[in-house]
N, C-alpha and C positions, 0 to 999 in steps of 0.2 A: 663826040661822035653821036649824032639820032640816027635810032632804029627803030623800025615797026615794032611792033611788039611780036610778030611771026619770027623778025630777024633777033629778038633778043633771045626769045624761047628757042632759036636754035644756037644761039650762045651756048643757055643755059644746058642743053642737051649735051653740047659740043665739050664744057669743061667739067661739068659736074654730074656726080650719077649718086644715087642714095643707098647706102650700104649700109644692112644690121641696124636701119633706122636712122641712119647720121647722114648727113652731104657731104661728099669726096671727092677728092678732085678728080677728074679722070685727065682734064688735059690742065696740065699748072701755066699761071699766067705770067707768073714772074719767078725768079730762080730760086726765090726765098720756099716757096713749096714743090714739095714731091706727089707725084701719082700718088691717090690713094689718101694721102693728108686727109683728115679733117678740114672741112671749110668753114670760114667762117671767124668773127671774133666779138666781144663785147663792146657795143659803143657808150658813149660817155648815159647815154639814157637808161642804159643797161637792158639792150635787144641786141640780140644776137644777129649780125649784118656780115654780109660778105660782099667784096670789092672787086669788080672785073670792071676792065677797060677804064677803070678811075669813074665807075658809078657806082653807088653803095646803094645796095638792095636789101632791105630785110632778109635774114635764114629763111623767112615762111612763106615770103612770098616765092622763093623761087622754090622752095621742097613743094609748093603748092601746085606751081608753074610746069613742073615737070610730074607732077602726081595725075594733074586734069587737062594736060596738055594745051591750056590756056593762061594770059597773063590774067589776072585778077586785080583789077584795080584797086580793091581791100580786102585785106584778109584777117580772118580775127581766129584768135586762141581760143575755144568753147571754152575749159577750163581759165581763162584770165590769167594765163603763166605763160610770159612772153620767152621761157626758156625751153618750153616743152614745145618742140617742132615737129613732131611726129605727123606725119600726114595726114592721122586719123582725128587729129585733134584740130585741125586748120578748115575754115569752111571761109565761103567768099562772104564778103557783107554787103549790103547796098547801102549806101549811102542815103542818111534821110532827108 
């Protein structure tokens, strides 16, 4: 399925909300999670991604996404610790 990127950032709005610094579900996409879950899981690269609609997105792009209310084509970790998603540690990148 292609989306704008208006229509995915309202995805993201749609099933995920950011709690106590973590992404949760708010609306689950499959039966395997609950409201409120943790999102998200390790991939084989070891970045923490999460999966709607059978697209895998980085955790930081989308805590990003809903943090600046825009997609960001790149997003980078200031600290170089692709496990720390905190919003305040996520900033967009330009590409050189």
């Amino acid at each position: 399925m292609l989306m704008t990127n208006e229509e995915l950032l309202a995805c993201y709005r749609e099933h995920f909300e950011i709690y106590n610094n973590r992404l949760v579900w708010r609306k689950p996409s499959s039966l395997r999670t609950r409201v409120g879950d943790i999102a998200g899981y390790v991939d084989e690269c070891g970045k923490y991604v999460v999966q709607l609609y059978g697209r895998r997105t980085s955790l930081g792009s989308v805590v990003y996404a809903l943090t600046h209310g825009y997609i960001a084509k790149y997003v980078r970790h200031k600290d170089g610790n692709f496990t720390n998603n905190s919003a305040d540690n996520l900033e967009e990148r330009r590409k050189k």
